[in-house]
VOGU-3710 file (C-alpha; in Angstrom, 3 decimals, decimal comma):
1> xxxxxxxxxx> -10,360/-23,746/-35,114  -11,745/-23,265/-31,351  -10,701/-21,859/-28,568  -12,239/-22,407/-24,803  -12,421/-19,074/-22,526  -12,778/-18,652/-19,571  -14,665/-15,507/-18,246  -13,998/-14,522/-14,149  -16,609/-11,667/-13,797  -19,244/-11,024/-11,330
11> xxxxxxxxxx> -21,540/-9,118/-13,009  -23,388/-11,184/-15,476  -24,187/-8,493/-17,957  -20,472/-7,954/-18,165  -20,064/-11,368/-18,876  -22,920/-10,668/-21,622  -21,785/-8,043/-23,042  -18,225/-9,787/-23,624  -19,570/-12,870/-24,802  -21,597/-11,143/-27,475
21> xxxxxxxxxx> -17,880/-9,592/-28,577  -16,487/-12,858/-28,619  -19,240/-14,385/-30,580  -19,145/-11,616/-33,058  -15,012/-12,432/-33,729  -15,064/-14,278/-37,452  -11,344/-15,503/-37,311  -11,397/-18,149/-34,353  -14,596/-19,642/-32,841  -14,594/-18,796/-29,446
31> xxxxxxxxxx> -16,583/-20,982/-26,516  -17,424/-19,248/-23,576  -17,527/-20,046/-19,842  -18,537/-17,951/-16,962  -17,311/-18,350/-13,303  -18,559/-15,513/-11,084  -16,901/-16,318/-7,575  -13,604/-15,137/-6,630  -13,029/-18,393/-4,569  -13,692/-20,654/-7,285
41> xxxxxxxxxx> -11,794/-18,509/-9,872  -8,444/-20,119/-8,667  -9,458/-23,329/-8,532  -11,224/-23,144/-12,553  -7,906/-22,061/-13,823  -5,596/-24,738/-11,883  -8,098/-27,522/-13,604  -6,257/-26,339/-17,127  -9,532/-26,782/-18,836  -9,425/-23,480/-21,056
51> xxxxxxxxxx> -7,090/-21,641/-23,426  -7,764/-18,401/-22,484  -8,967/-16,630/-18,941  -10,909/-13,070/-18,903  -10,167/-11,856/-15,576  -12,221/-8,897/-13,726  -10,731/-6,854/-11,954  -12,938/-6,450/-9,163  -14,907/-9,650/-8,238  -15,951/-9,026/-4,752
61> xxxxxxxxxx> -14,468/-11,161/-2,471  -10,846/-9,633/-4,367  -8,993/-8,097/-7,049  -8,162/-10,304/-10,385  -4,969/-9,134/-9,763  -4,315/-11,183/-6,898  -5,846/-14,396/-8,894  -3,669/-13,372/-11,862  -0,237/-13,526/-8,579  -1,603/-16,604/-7,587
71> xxxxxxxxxx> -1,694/-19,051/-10,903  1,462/-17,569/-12,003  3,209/-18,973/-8,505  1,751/-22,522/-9,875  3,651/-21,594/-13,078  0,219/-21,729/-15,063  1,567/-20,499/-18,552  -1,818/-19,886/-19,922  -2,738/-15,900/-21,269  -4,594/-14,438/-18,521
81> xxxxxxxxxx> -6,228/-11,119/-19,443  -7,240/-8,246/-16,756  -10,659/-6,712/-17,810  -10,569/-2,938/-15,723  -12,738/-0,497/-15,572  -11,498/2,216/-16,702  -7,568/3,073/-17,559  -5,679/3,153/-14,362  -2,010/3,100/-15,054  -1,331/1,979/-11,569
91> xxxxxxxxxx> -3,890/-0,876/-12,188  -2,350/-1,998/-15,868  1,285/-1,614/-14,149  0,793/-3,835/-11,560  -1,203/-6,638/-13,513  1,398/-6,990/-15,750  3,992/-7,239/-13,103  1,984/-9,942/-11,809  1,956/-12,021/-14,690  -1,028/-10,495/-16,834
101> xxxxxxxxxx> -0,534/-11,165/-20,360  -2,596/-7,981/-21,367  -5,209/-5,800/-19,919  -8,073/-4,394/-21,685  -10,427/-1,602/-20,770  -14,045/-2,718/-20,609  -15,073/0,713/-21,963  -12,722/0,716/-25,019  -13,639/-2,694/-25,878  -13,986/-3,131/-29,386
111> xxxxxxxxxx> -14,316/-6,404/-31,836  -11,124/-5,819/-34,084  -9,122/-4,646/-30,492  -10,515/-7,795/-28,140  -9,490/-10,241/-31,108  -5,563/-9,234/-31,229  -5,262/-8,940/-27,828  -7,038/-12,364/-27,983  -4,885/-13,329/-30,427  -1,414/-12,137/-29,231
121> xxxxxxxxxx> -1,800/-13,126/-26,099  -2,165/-16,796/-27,402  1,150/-16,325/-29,692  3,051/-15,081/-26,676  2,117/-17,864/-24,885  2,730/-20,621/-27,728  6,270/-18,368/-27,824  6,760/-19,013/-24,244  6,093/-22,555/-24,476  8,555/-23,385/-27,347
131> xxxxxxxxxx> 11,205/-21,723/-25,119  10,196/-23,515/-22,324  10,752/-26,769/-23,961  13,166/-25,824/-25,930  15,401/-25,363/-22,212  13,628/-28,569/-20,755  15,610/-30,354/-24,262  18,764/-28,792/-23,533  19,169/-29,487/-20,090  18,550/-32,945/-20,538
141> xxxxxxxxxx> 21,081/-33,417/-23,422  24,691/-32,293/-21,315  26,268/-35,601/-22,191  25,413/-35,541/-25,527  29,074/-35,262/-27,474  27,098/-32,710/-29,982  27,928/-29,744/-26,765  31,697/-29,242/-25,902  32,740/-31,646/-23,280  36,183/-31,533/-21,462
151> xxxxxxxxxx> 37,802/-33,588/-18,855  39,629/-32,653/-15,959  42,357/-34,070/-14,081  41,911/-33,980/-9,845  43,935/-30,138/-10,085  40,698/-29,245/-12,489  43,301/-28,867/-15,815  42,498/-29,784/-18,797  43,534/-33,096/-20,205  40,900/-34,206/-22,636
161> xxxxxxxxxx> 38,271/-32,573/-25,039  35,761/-32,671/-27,871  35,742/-31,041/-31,494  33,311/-28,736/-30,360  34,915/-27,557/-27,360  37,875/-26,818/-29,513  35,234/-25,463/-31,749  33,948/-23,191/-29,565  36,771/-22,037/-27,450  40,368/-22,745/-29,015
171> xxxxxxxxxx> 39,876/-19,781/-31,128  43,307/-18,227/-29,950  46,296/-19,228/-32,681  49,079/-18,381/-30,802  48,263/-21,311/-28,418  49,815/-24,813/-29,030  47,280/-27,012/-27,652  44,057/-26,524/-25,790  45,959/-27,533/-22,832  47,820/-24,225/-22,513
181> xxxxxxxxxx> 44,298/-22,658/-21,161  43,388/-22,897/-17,659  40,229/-24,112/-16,649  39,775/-21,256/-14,570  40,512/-18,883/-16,969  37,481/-20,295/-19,075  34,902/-18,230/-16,219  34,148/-14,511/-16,762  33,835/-14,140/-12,876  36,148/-16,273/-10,381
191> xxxxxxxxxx> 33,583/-16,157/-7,810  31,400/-18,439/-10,179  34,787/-20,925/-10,639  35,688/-20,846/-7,175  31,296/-21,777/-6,175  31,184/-24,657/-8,973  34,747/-26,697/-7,684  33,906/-26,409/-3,978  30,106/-27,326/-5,100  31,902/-30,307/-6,918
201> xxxxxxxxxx> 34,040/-31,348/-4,043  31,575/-31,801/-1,652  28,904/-33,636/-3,593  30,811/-35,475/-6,679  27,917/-33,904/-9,125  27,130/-30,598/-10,024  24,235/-29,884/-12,618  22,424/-27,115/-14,007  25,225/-24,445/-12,854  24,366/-21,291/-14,764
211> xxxxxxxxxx> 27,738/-19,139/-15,642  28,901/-16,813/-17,843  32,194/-18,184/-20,003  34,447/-16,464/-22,459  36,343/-16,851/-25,771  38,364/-14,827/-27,693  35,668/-13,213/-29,253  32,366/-12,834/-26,928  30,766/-13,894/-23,607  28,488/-17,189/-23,824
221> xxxxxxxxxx> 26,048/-17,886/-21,145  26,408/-21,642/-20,482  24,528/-24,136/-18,178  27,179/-26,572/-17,063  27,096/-30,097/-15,839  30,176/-31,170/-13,954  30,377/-34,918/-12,572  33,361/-36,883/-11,369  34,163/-39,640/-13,316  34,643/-43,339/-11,116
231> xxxxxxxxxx> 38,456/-44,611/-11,354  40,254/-47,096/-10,114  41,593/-47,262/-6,271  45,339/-46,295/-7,269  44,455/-43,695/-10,147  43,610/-39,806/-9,378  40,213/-38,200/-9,298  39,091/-37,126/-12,801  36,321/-34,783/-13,659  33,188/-34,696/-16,440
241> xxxxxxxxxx> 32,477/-31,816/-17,932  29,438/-30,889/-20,398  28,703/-27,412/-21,624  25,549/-26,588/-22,917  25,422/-23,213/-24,799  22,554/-21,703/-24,139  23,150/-17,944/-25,496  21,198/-17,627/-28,485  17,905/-18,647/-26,491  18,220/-16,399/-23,971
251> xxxxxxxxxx> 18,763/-13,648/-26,277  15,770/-14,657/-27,962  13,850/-14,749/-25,168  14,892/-11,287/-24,161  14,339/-10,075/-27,458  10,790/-11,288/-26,963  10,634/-9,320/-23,802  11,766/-5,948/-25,061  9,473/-6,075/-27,645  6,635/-6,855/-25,717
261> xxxxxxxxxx> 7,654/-4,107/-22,971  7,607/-2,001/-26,199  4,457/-2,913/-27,441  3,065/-2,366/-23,254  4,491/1,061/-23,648  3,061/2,373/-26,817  -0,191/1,340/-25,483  0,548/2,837/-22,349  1,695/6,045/-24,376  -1,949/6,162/-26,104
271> xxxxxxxxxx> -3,406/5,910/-23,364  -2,067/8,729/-21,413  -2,136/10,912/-24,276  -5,436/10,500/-24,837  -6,332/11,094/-20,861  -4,003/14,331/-20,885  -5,276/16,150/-24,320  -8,521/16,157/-22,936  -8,499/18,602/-19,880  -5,519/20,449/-22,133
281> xxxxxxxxxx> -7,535/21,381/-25,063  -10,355/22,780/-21,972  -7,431/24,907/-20,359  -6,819/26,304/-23,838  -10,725/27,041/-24,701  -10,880/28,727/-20,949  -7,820/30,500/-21,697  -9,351/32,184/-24,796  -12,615/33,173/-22,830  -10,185/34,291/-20,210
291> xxxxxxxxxx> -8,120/36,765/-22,638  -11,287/38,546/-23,381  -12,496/38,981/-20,391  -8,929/40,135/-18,984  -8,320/42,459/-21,902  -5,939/45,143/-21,262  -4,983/44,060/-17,699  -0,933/43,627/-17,842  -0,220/41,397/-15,203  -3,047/38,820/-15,898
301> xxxxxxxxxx> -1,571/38,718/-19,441  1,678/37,370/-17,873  -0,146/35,164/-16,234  -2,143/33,755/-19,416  1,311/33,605/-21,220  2,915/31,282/-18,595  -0,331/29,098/-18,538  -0,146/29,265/-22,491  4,280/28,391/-22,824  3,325/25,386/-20,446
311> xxxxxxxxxx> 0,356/23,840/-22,078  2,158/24,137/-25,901  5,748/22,447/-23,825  2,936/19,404/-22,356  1,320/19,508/-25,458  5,077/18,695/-27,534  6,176/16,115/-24,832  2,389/14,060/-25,325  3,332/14,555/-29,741  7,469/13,039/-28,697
321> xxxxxxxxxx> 6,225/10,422/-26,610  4,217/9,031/-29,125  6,562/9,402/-32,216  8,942/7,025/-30,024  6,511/4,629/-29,239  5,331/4,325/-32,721  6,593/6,117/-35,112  5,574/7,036/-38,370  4,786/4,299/-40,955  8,394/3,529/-43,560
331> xxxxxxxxxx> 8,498/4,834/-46,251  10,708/2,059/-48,266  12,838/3,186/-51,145  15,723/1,492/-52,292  18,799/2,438/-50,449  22,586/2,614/-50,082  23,748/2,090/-46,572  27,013/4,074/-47,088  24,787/6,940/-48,038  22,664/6,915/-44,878
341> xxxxxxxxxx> 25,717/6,474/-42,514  27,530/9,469/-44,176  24,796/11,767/-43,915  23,937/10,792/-40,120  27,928/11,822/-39,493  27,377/14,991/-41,549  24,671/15,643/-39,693  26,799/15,313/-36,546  29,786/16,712/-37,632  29,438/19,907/-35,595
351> xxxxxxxxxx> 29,863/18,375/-32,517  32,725/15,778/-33,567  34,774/18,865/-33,948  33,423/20,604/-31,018  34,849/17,800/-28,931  37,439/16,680/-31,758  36,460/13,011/-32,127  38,877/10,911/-34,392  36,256/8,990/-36,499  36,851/6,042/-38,086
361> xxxxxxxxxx> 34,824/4,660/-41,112  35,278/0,806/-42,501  33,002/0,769/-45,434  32,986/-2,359/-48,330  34,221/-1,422/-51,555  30,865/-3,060/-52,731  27,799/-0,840/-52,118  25,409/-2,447/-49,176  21,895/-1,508/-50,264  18,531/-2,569/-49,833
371> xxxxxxxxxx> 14,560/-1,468/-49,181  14,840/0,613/-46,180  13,464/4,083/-45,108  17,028/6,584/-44,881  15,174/9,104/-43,215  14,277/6,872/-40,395  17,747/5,224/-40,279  19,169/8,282/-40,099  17,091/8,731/-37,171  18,510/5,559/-35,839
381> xxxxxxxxxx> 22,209/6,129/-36,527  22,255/10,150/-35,599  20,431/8,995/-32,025  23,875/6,283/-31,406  26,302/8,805/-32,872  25,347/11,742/-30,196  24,846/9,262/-27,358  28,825/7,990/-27,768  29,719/11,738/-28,295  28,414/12,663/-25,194
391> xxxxxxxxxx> 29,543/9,310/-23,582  33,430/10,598/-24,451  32,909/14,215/-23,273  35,680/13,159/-20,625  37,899/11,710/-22,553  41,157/12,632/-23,424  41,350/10,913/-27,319  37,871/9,895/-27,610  37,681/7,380/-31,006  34,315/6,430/-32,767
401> xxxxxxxxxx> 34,491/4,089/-34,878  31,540/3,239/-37,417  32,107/-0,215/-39,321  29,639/-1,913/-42,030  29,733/-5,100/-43,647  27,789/-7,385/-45,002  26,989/-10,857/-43,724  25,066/-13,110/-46,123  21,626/-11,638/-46,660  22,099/-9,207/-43,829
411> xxxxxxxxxx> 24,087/-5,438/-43,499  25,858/-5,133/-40,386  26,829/-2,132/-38,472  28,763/-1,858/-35,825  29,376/1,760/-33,964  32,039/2,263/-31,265  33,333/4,654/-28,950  35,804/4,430/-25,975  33,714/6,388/-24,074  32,890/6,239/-20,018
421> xxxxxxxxxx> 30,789/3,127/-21,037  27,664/1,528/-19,052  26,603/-0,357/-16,365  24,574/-3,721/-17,024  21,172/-2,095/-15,380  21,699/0,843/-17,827  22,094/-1,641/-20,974  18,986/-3,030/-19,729  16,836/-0,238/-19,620  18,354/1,670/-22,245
431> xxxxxxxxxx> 15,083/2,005/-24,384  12,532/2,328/-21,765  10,751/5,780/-22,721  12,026/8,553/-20,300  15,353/6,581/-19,267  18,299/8,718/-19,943  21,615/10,164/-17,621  21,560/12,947/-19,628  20,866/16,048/-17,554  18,807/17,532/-20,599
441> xxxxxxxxxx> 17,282/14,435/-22,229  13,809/13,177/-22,507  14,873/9,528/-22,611  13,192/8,953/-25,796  15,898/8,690/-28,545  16,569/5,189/-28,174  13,000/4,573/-27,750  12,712/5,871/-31,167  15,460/4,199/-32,329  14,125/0,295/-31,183
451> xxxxxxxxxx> 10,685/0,505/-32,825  12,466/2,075/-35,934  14,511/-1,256/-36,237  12,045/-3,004/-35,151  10,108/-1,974/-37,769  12,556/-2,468/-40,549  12,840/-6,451/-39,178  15,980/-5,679/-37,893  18,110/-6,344/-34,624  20,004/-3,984/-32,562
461> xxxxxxxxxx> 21,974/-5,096/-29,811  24,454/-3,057/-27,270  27,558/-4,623/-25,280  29,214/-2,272/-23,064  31,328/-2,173/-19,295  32,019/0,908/-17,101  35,200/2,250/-18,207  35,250/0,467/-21,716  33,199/1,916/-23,901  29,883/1,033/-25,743
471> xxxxxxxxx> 29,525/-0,961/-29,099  26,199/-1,137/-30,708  25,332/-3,746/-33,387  22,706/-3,669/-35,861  21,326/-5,874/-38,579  19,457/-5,448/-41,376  18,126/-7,430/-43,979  20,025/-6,652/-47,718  18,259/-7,314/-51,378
//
């Protein structure tokens, strides 16, 4: 197997010096091309001719960055890599906002580094493409009778549907027919409703119209294709209606994102910890030769001691940032599920009485087990416990309630509380490291508590609303 790349660097022993790296990569055969003018760089990568593109940072005429801005605006899908100089946050940040795939820093360039950031970066964009298509399909298949279909009469009720509409949304048994729901009713947010009919009215056709619908048991993101259907001169308007599901892929492509945000941020973490111990470890060695030299002098020992408290406190913050962004490796033993969520309560039990919490445990008769590390889920399931104890601190009965099952190959837990609940931008940045509305949190529990699932192959997942509580789900994979 081959792969063409594309190297965007002015300096030509640069270029060298990463082409002998790429020759020297055993897995894929690599064939190298060199542009070295910032005008032409933009031009090379529109011509699709290579599967991967090495961009400099600094190429004279401009930054990569502004290359990188550029192709993505022509919605050029292929991994572009910044090559920078040396590790500037600010730099990294704002290349990957801009559409970089990756960076790498020249200096830190190694065989066994350049060929997985080679070689995500190409899975991340085959990942992208599949979804991609995988849209293009579904939008193009709304009248297919496979997707729920409805049709409405000129007051936009129901009159007709398909098995899978019924399927899908007559889920509620105390309902006669699917005619006793109202259209409108279908819509999580009127406004939405209220944009599609008037969009409908004035142009007969509707397509693509992204919305958020509801059943008795979850929101489903839909894409919706509404058309009105021709009739005779002396019968009523009637109305089309297909409803393509398109839920799970956008969760999957969101789960894609959070995990490569993740993986961004551990690297990030390295990176600063590495460019922070450094000068620390010098203030500690001058410190020493300052002691000696100060010996016996009161107030410059008060002074040492402050310098010494705040070096140790930088020093544990640099250790807890990286135990959330990777923690240690599992250690696997076969493990009972009940047993793990018992001892994370236990563990927490002094402040469910503190703030008397009725807790509510649905366990299976049948024990849930599997190949798991329990110290690490404990970790997990301590981390959710406190957060929806601290999320009911205003409450007047607040309720957790912790529920397990098990779901064909997989162990499902579900924790609850009633608690002041959270907004969607919260839910979204939930495990970014340092996030938190805690006034004495570090933001790095749930951190933690993604790459541990993560790690385990698992899925965690949180719906919540202001006012309403929080429910987290997580799955895990059973013996």
């Amino acid at each position: 197997m081959s792969l063409s790349v594309l190297i965007i660097e002015d300096d030509e022993d640069d270029y060298i010096i990463m082409s002998h790296y790429l020759s020297r990569i055993t897995t894929v055969e690599y064939v190298v091309n060199w542009c070295n003018d910032f005008d032409d760089a933009f031009q090379e990568i529109l011509k699709d001719e290579h599967d991967i593109y090495l961009i400099d940072h600094f190429l004279g005429k401009g930054e990569g960055v502004e290359i990188i801005q550029q192709v993505r605006e022509y919605n050029v899908m292929k991994p572009l890599i910044l090559l920078t100089g040396a590790g500037n946050i600010n730099v990294d940040e704002k290349a990957m906002e801009m559409g970089a795939s990756d960076f790498i820093v020249k200096k830190e360039v190694r065989v066994d580094t350049l060929e997985r950031s080679l070689r995500y970066a190409m899975e991340r964009y085959h990942q992208q493409r599949q979804i991609k298509e995988q849209e293009k399909k579904y939008r193009s298949l709304f009248e297919l009778s496979m997707e729920p279909i409805i049709i409405l009469n000129n007051d936009f009720e129901v009159t007709e549907h398909n098995a899978a509409f019924e399927r899908v949304f007559h889920s509620d048994e105390s309902l006669e027919t699917l005619q006793d729901i109202r259209f409108q009713d279908l819509f999580k947010y009127d406004f939405d409703y209220n944009e599609l009919i008037n969009n409908v009215k004035k142009k007969g056709a509707v397509q693509g119209f992204k919305t958020t619908m509801t059943n008795a048991n979850k929101d489903i993101i839909v894409i919706l294709s509404l058309a009105r259907l021709p009739q005779s001169d002396d019968s009523q308007d009637a109305y089309h209606l297909a409803i393509n599901d398109v839920s799970a892929l956008i969760e999957k492509e969101q789960e894609h994102k959070k995990n490569e945000k993740l993986s961004m941020t551990g690297r990030m973490a390295r990176m600063i910890a590495h460019e922070v111990r450094n000068p620390l470890t010098n203030i500690n060695l001058a410190l020493g030769e300052l002691r000696s030299v100060t010996e016996g002098l009161e107030e410059a020992n008060v002074f040492q001691s402050m310098i010494e408290r705040n070096t140790d406190r930088i020093s544990k913050l640099i250790d807890d940032l990286l135990k959330s962004a990777r923690p240690p490796e599992l250690e696997k033993v076969h493990s009972n599920l009940q047993e793990i969520l018992d001892a994370a309560i236990d563990f927490c039990q002094d402040r469910i009485a503190l703030q008397n919490v009725d807790v509510n445990k649905v366990f299976p008769d049948q024990d849930v087990e599997g190949h798991w590390d329990p110290e690490k889920l404990k970790v997990v399931f301590v981390n959710i416990i406190i957060n929806a104890i601290e999320a009911m601190e205003e409450v007047q009965q607040p309720e957790l309630s912790i529920i397990l099952s098990r779901e064909d190959d997989f162990a499902m837990i579900y924790i609850m509380d009633n608690g002041k609940g959270m907004d969607e931008e919260t839910q979204r940045s939930i495990y970014d490291p340092f996030f938190t509305i805690r006034k004495e949190g570090l933001g790095l529990g749930m951190t933690a508590t993604l790459n541990i699932i993560n790690m385990h192959e698992g899925k965690i997942s949180v719906r919540s609303a202001i006012g309403k509580g929080t429910e987290f789900k997580i799955a895990l994979l059973c013996d």
